[in-house]
N, CA, C and O of each residue as an XYZ file, in Angstrom:
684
protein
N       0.841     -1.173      0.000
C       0.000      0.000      0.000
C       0.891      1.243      0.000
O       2.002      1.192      0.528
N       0.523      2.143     -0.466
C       1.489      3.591     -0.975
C       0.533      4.649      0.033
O      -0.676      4.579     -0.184
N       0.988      5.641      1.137
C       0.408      6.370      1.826
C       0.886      7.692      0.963
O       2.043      7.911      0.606
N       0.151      8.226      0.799
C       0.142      9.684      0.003
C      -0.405     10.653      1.651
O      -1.284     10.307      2.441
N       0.286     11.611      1.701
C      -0.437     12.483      2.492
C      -0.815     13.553      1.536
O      -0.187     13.769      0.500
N      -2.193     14.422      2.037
C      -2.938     15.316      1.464
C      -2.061     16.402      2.163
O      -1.666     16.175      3.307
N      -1.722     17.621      1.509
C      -1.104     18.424      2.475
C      -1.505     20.031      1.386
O      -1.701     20.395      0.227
N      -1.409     20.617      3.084
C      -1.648     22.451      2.293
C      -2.516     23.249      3.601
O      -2.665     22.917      4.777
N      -2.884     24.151      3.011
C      -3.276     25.200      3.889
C      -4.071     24.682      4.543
O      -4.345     23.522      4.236
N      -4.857     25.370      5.843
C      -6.335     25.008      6.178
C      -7.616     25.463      5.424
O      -7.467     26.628      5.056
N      -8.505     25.087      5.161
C      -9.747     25.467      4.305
C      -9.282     25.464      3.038
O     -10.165     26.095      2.457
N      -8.246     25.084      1.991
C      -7.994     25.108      0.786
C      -8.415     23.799      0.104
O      -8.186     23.779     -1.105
N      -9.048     22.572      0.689
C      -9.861     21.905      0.391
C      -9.084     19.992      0.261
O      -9.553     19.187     -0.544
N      -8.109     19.696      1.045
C      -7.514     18.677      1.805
C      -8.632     17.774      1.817
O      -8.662     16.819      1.041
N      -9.633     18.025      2.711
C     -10.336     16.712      3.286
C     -11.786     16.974      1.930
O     -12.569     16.030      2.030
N     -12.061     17.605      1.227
C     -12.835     17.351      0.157
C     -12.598     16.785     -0.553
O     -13.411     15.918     -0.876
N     -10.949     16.928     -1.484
C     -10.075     16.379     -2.107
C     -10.170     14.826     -1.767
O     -10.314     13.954     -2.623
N     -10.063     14.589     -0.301
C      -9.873     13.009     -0.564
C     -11.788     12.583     -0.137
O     -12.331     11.561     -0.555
N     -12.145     13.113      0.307
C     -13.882     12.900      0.116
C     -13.988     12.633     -1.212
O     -14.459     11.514     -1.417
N     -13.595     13.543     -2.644
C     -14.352     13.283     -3.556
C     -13.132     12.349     -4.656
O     -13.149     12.351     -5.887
N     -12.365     11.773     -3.953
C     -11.370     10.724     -4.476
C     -11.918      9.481     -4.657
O     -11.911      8.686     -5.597
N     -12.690      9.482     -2.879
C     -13.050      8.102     -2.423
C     -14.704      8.004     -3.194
O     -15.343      6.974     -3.407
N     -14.974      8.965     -3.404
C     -16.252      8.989     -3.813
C     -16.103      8.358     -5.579
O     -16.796      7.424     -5.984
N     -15.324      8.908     -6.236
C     -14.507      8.265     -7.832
C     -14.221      7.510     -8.124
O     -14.721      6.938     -9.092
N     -13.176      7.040     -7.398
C     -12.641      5.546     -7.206
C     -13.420      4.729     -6.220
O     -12.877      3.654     -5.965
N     -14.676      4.982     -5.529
C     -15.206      3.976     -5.011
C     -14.276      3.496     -3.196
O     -14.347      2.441     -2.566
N     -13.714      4.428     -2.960
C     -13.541      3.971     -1.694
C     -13.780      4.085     -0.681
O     -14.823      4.724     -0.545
N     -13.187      3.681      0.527
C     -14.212      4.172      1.595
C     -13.651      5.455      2.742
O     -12.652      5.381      3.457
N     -14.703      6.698      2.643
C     -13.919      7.398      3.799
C     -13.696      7.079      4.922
O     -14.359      6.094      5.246
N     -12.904      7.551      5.874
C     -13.149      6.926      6.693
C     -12.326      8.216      8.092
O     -11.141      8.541      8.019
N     -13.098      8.639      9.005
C     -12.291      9.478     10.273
C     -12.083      9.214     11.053
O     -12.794      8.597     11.846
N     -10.602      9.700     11.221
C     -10.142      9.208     13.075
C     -10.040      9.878     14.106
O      -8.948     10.413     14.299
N     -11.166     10.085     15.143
C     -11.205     11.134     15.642
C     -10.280     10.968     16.933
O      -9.756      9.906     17.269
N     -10.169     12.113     17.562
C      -8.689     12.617     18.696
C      -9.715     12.617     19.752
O      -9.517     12.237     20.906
N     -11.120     13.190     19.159
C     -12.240     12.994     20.862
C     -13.449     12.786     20.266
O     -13.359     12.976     19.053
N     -14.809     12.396     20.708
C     -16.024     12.781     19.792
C     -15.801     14.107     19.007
O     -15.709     13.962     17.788
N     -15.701     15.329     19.476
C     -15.616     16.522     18.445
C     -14.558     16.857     17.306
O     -14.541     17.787     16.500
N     -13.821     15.964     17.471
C     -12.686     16.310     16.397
C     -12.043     15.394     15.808
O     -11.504     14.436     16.363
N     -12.065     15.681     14.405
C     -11.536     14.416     13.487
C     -10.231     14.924     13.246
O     -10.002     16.018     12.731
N      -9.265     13.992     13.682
C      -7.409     14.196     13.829
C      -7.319     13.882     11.809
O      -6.974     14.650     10.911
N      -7.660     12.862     11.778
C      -7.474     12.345     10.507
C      -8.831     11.753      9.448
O      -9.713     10.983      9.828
N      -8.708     12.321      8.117
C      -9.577     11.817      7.023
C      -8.689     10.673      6.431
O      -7.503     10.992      6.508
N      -8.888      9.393      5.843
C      -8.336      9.013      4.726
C      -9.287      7.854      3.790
O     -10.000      6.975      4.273
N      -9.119      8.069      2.675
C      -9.416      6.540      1.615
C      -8.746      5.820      1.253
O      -7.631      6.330      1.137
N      -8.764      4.732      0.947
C      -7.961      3.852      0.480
C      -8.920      3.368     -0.772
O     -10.097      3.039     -0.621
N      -8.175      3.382     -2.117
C      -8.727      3.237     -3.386
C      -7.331      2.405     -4.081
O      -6.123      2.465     -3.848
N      -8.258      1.536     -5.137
C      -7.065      0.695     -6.511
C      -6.879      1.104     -7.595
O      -7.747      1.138     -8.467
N      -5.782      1.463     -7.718
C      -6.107      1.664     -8.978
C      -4.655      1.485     -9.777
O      -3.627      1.785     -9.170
N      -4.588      1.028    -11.049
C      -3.339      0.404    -11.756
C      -2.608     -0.565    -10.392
O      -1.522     -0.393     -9.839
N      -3.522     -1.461    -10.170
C      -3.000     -2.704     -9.390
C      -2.770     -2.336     -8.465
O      -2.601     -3.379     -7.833
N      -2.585     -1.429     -7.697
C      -2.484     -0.848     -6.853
C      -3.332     -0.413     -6.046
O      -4.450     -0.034     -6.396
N      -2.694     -0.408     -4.250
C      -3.458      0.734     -3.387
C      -2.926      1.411     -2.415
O      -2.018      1.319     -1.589
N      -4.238      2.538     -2.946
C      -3.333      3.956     -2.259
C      -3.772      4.136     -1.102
O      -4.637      3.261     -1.097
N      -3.836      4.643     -0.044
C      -4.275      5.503      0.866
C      -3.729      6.865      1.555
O      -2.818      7.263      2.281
N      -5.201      7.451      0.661
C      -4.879      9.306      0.454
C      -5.477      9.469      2.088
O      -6.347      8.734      2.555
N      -4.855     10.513      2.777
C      -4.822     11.104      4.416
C      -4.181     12.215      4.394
O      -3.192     12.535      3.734
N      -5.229     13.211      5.694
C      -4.728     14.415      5.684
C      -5.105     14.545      7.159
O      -5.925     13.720      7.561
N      -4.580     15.565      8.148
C      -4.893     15.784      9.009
C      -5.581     17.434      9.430
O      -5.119     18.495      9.010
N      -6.418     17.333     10.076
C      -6.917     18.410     11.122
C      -6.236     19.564     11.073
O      -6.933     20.519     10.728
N      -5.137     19.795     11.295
C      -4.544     20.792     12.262
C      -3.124     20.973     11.653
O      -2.859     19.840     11.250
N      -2.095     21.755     11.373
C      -0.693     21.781     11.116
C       0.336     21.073     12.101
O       1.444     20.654     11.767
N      -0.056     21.031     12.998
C       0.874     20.444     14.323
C       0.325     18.701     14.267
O       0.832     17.754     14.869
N      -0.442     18.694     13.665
C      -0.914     16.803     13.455
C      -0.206     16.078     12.203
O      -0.186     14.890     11.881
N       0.361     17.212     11.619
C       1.200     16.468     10.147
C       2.739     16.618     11.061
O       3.686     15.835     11.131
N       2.514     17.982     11.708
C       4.343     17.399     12.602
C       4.366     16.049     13.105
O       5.143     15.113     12.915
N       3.409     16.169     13.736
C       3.492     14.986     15.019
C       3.195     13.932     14.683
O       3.313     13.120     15.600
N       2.581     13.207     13.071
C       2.257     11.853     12.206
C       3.013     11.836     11.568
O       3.611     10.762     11.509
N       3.377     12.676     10.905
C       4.608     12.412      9.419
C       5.861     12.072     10.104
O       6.368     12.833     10.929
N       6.458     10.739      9.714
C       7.674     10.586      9.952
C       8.749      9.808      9.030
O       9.414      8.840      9.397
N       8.797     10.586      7.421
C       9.167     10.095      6.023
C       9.039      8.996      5.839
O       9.653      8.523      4.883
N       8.157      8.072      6.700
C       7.786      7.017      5.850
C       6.881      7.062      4.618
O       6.762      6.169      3.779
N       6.243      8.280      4.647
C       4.985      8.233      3.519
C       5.823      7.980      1.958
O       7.001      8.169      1.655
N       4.785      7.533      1.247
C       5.325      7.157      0.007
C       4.876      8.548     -1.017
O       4.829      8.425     -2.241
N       4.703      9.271     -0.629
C       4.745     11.144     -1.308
C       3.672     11.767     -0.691
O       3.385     11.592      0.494
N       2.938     12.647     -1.621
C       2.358     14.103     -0.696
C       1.691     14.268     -2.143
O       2.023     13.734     -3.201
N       0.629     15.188     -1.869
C      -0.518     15.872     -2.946
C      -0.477     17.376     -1.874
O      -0.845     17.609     -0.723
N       0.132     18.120     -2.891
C      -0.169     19.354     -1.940
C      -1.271     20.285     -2.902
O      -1.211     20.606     -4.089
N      -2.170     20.528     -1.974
C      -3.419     21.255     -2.064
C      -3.028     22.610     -2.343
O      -1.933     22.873     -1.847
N      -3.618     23.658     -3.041
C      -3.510     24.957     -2.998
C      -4.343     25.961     -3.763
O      -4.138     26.342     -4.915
N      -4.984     26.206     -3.224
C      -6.742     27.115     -3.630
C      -6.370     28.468     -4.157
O      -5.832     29.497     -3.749
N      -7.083     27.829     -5.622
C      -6.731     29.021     -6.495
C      -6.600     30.246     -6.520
O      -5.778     30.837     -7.221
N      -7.572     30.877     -5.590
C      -8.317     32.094     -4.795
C      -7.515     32.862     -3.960
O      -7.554     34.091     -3.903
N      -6.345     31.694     -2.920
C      -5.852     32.425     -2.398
C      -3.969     32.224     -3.186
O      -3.102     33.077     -3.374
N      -3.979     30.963     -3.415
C      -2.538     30.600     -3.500
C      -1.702     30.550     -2.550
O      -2.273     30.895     -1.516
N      -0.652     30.299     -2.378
C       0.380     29.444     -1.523
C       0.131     30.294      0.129
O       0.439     31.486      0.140
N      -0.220     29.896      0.992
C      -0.244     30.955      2.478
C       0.557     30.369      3.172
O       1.299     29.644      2.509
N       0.787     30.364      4.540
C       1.856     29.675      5.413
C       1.410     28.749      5.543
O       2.395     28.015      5.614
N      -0.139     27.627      5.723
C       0.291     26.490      5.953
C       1.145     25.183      4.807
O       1.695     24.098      4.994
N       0.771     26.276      3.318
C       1.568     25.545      1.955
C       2.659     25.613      2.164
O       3.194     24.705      1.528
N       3.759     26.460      2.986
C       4.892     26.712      2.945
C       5.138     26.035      3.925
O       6.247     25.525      3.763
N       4.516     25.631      5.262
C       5.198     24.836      6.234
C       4.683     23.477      5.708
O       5.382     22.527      6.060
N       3.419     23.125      4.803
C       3.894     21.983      4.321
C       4.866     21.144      3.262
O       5.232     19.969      3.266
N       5.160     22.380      2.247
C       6.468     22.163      1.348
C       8.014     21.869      2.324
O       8.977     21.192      1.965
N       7.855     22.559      3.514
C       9.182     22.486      4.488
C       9.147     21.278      5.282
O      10.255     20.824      5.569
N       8.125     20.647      5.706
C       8.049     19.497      6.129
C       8.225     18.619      5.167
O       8.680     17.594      5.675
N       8.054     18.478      3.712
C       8.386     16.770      2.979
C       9.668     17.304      2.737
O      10.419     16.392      3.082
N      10.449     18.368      2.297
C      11.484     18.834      2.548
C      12.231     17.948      3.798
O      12.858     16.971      3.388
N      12.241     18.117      4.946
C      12.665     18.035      6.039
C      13.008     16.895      6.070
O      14.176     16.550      6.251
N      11.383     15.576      5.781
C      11.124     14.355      6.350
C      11.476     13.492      4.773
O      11.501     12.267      4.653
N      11.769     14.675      3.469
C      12.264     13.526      2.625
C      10.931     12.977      1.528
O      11.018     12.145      0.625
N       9.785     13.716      1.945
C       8.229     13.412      1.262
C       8.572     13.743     -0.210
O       9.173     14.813     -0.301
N       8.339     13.080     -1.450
C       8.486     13.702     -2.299
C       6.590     14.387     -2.526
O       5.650     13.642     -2.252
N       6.379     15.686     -2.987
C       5.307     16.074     -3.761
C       5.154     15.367     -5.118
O       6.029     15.548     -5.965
N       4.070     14.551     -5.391
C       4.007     13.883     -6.423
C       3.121     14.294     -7.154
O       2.909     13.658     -8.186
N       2.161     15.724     -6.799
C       1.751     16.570     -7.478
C       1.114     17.567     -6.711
O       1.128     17.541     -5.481
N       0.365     18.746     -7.598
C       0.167     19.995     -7.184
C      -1.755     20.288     -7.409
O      -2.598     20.942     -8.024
N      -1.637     19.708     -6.843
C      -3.797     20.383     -7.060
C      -4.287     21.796     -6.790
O      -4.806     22.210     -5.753
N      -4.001     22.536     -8.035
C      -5.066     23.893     -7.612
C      -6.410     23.325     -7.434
O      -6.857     22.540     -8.270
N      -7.166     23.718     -6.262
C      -8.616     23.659     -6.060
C      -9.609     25.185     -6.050
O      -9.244     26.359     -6.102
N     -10.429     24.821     -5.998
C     -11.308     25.983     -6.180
C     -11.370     27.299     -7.479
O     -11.703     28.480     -7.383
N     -10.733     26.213     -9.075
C     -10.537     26.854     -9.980
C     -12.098     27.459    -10.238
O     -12.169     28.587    -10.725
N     -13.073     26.895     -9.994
C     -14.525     27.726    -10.514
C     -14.342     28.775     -9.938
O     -14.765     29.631    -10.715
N     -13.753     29.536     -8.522
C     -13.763     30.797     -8.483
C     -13.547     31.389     -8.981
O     -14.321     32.344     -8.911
N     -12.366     31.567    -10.000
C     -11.267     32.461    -10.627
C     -11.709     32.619    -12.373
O     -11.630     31.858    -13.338
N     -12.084     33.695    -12.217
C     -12.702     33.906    -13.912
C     -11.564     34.321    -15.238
O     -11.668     34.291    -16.465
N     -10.667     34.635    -14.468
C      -9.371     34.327    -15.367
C      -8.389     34.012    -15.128
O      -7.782     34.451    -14.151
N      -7.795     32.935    -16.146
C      -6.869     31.987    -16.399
C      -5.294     32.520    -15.818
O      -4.373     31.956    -15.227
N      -5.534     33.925    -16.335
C      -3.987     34.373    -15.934
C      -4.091     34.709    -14.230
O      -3.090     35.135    -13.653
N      -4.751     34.592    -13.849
C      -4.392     34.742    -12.264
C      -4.477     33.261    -11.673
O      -4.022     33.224    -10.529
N      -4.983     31.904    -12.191
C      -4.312     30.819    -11.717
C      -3.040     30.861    -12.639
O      -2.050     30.187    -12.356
N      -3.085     31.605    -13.660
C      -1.582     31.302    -13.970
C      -0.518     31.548    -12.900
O       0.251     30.633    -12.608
N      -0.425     32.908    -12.218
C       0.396     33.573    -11.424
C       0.050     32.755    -10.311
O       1.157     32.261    -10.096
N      -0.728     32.247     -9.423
C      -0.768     31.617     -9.050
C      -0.241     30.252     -8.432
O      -0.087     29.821     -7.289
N       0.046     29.584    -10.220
C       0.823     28.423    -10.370
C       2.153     28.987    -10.305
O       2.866     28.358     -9.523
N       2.546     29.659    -10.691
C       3.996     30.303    -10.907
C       4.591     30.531     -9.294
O       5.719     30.422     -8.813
N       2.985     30.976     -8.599
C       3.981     31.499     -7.021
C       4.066     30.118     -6.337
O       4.954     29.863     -5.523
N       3.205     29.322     -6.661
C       3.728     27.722     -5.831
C       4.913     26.801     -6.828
O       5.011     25.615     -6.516
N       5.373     27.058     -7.436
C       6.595     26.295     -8.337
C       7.593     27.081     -7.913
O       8.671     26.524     -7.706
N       7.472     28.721     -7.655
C       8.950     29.296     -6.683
C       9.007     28.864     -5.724
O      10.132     28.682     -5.257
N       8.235     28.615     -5.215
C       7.943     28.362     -3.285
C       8.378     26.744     -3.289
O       9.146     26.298     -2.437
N       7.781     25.896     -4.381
C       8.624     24.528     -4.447
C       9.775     24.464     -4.882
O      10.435     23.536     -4.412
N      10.593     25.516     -6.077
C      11.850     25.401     -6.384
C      12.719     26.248     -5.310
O      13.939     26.250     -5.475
N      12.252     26.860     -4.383
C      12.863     27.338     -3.037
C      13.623     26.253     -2.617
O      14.837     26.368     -2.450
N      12.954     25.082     -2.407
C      13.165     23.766     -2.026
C      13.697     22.786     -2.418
O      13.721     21.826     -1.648
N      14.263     22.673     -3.633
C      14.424     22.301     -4.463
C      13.776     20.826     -5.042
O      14.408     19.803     -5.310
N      12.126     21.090     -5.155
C      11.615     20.359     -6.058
C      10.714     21.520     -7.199
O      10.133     22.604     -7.257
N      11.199     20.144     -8.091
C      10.817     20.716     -9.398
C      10.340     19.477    -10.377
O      10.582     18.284    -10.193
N       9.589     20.075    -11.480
C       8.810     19.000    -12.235
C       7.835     18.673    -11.689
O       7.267     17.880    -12.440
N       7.460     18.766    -11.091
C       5.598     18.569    -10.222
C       4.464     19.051    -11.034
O       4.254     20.196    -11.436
N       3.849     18.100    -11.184
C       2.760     17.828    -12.185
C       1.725     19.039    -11.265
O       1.536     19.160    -10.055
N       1.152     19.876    -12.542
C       0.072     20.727    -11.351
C      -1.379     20.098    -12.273
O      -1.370     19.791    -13.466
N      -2.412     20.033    -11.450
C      -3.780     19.797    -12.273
C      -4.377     20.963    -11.628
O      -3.953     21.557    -10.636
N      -5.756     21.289    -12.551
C      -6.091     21.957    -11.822
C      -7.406     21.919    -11.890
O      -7.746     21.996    -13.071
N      -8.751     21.795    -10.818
C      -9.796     21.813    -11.062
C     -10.361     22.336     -9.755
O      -9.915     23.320     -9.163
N     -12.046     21.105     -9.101
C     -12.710     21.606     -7.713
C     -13.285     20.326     -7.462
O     -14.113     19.591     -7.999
N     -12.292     20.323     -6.097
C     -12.965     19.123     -5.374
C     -14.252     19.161     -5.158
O     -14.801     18.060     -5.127
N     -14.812     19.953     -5.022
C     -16.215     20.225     -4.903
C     -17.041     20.017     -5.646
O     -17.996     19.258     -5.479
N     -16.806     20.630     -6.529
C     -17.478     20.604     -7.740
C     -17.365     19.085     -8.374
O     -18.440     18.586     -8.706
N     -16.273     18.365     -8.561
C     -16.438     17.267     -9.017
C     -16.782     16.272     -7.748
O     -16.746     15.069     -8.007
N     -17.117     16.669     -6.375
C     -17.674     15.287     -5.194
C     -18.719     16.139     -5.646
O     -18.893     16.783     -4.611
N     -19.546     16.601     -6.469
C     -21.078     16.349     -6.481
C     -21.176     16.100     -8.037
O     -22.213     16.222     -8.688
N     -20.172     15.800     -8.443
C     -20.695     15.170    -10.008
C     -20.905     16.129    -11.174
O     -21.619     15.894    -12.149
N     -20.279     17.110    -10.983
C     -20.487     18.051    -12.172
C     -19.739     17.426    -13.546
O     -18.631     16.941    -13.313
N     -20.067     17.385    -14.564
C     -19.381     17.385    -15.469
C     -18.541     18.027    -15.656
O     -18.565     19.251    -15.531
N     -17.439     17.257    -16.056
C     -16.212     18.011    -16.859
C     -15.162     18.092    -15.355
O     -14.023     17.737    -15.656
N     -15.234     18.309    -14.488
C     -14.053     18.633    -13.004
C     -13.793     17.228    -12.517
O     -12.719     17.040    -11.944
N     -14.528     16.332    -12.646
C     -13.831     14.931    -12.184
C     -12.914     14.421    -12.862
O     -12.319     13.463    -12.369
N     -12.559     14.874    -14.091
C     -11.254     14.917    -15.255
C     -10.439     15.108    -13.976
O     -10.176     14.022    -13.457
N     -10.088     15.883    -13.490
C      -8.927     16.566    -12.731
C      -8.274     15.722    -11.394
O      -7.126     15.763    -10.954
N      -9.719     14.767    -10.816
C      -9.245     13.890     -9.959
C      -8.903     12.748    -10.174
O      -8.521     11.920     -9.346
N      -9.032     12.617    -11.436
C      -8.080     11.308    -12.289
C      -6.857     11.771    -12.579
O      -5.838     11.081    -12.537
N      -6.905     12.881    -12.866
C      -5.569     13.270    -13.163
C      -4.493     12.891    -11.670
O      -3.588     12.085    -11.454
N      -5.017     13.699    -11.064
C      -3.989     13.685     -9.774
C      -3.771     11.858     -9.442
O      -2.668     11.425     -9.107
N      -4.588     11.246     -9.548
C      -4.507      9.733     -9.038
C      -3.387      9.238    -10.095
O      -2.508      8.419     -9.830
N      -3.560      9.828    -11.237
C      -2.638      9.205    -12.255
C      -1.024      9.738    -12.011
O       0.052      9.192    -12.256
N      -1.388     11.115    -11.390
C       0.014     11.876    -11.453
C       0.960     11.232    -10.411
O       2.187     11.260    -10.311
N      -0.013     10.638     -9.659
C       0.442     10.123     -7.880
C       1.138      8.491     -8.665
O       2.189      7.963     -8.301
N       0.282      8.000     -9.698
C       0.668      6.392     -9.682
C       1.905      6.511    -10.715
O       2.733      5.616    -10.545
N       2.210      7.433    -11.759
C       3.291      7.921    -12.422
C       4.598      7.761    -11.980
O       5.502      7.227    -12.622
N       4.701      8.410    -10.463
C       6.293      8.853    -10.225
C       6.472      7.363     -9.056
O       7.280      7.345     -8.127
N       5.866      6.639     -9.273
C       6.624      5.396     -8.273
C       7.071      4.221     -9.201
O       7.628      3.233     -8.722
């Protein structure tokens, strides 16, 4: 099994992302909560090209310190079109950094906000400095809405195949 962590800001759309993964590929969500009120961890586990993955993200920035310990087999870092890269993208690019995670791709989410192209362009441009800060480079970016494709819109569930494909690519 290949553990991908979901990683990126808070509210940039992590635990939708793997909601509407498991919902695509048919798998099952599933939360682990820290007390009744709070879910520490989302993840699915889905097959696909013979394979299985299990996509996970956590709660809180201090719950990817305190779980991640470079065993994961890469990272999907999240980053919402709307706002683009904020500090929790940057302390999560510094953590697979740190722990050795490779990013095995780049999901802009929340592209239906943005009515023009050239500002997810700039966008994409400010998270590929912020990853070549680091020195990764070549990271596949897709770009669509978790949202929009976990309720079935046409045409945006393209984008969460993409990322599954981009993830089964680099191993």
């Amino acid at each position: 099994m290949k553990n991908i962590a979901v990683m990126g800001h808070i509210d940039h759309g992590k635990t939708t992302l793997i909601s509407t993964i498991s919902r695509i590929f048919e798998g099952e969500k599933k939360e682990i909560y820290k007390n009744p009120e709070t879910i520490l961890r989302t993840e699915t586990e889905i097959e696909f090209g013979g394979e299985t993955y299990l996509f996970f993200d956590y709660e809180e920035d201090s719950s990817y310190e305190e779980n991640l310990d470079g065993t994961e087999d890469g990272a999907v870092l999240v980053v919402a079109a709307t706002d683009g890269p904020l500090m929790g993208t940057e302390k999560a690019v510094e953590l697979c950094e740190n722990l050795g995670i490779k990013i095995k791709a780049v999901f802009m989410n929340s592209c239906e906000w943005v009515d023009d192209e050239e500002l997810i362009d700039l966008v994409e441009m400010d998270v590929e400095e912020l990853l070549s800060e680091h020195g990764m480079e070549d990271i596949p970016f897709i770009r669509g809405s978790a949202r929009l494709a976990g309720m079935g819109y046409s045409g945006w569930e393209d984008g969460i195949g993409k990322i599954v494909d981009a993830v089964a690519e680099h191993f």
